[in-house]
N, C-alpha and C positions, 0 to 999 in steps of 0.2 A: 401837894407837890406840883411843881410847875410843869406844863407839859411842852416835852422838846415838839417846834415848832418850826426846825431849820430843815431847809427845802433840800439841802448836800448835808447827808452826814457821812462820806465816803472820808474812808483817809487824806491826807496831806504828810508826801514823802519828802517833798523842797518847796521852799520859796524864795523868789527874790525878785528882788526888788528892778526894775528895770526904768525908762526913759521917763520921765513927767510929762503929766497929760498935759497941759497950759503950761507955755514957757514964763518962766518967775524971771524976776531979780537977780543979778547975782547976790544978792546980801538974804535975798528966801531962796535959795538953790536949794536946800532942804526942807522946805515948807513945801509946802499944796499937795494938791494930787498926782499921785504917782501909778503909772501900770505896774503891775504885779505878775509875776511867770510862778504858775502852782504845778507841781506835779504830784499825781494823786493815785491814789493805790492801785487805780487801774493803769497806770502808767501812762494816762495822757496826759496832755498841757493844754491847760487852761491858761486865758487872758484875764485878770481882774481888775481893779483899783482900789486903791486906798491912799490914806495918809501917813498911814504909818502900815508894819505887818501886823496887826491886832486888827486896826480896822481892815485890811485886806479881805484876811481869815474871814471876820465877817459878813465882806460882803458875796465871799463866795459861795457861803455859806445859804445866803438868800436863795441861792443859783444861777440858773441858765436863764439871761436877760434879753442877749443873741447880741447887743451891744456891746456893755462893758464887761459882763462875764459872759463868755464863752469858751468852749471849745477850740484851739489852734493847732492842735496835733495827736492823731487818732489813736490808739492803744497800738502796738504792734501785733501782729498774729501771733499766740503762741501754740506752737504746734502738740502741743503735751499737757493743754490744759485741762485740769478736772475739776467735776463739781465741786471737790473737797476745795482745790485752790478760789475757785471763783468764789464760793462762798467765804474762804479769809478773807478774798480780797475787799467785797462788799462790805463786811463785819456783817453778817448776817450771825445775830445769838442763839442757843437755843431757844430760846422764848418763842423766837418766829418763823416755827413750824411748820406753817404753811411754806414760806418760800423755802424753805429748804428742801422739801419734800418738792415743791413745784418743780425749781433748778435740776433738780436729780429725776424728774421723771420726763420733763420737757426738751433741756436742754440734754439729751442721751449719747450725746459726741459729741467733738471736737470742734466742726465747721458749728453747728450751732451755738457753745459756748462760746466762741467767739466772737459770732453774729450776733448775739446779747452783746457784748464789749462792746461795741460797734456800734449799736443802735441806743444804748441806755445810756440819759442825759445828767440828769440829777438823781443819786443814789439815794432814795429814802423809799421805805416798806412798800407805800402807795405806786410809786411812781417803776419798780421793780415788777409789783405784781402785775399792774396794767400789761407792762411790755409782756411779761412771763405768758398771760393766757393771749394778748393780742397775738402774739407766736404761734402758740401751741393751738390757736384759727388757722393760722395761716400754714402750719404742717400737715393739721388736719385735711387741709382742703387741696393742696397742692405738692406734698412730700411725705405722704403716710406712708408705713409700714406697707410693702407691698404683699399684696395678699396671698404668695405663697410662703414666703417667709413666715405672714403670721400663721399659717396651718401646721408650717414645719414644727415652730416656738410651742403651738397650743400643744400637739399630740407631743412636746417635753415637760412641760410646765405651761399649764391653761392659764392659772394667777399671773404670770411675767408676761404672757403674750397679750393677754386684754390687757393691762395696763402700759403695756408700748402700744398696742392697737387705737387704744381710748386719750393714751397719752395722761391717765389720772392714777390717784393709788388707790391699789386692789388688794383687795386682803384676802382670805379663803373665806371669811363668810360672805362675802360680794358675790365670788366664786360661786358659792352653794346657791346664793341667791338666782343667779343667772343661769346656771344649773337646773333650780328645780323647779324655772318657770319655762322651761326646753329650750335654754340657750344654746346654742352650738357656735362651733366656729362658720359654719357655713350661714349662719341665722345674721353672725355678726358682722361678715362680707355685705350680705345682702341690704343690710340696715344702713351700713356706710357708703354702700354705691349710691343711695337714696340722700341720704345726709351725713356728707363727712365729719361734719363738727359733733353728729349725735353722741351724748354724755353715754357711760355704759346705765346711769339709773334709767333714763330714757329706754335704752334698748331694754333693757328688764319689764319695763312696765309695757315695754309692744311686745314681747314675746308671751308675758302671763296676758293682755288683750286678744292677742292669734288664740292662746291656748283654749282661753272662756270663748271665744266665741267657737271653736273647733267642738266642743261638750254642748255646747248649745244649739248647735246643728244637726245632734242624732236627734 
């Protein structure tokens, strides 16, 4: 089977057809190349070219060139948006797990679902995930969970609040894991004042490090 190699596989809601690039003829008024106005499932418009709308398609297809295809008008804000909608509007399938699970743990509100809109060029798996953990760095380090809220979350549900705290998914055996190397909430304050980006397997494996070396001290 051949493998999909197209750099946009986000929807296409309209297109049309707009001015020619290179003035023709009047006898090729129809001929040559043509700009193209795409609007796409995220609701922005895009600039393209083609010769016809088939070639268009494809060349938007290729992507984000910063010349012929671009970007000319930004998604709107939507105030109500959820990962369920963002993820239709991506076509994000089951299959692909990961970013759906990532979208639902990273992007946890509204201002950030739409700061994705905002920032993502060309919708394809690679190019989604990149943005999704280049983010979920930059929440880490400058937008975390603040640290009373996550004490509040833990002593309700420990599993929900490490996974907003880590920003990754946490199951209960993670839990048990982090648990029964003497995680706590206060352990996991501490680890992040140090390194905010630290993964929770990271924090696991310095919590059972403190603990062996703590046995190894009497």
């Amino acid at each position: 089977m051949m493998q999909n190699t197209k750099t946009n596989k986000q929807a296409i809601k309209t297109i049309v057809r707009m001015g020619q690039v290179w003035e023709q003829t009047e006898e090729n008024e129809e001929a040559g190349l043509h700009y193209y106005h795409i609007t796409d499932a995220l609701n922005r418009q895009w600039q393209t070219i083609g010769v016809n709308v088939t070639d268009a398609i494809q060349v938007f297809e290729n992507g984000n060139d910063g010349v012929w295809t671009r970007i000319i008008q930004l998604a709107p804000f939507y105030p109500d948006l959820t990962t369920h909608d963002l993820i239709h509007m991506l076509s994000i399938g089951p299959e692909a797990w990961r970013i759906r699970n990532a979208i639902q743990i990273i992007l946890n509100n509204v201002e950030r679902r739409n700061a994705f809109v905002n920032r993502i060029v060309n919708v394809n798996d690679e190019d989604v995930l990149n943005l999704l953990y280049n983010m979920k760095n930059e929440f880490l380090k400058r937008d975390q969970l603040s640290n009373q809220k996550f004490m509040d979350l833990y002593a309700v549900n420990p599993v929900e609040a490490l996974s907003v705290y880590f920003l990754e998914s946490v199951d209960v055996h993670t839990y048990w894991e982090w648990s029964e190397a003497g995680g706590t909430y206060s352990k996991a304050i501490q680890y992040k004042q140090v390194k905010p980006e630290m993964t929770l397997a990271e924090a696991i494996e310095k919590a059972e490090d403190e603990a062996r070396d703590l046995v190894s001290g009497y």
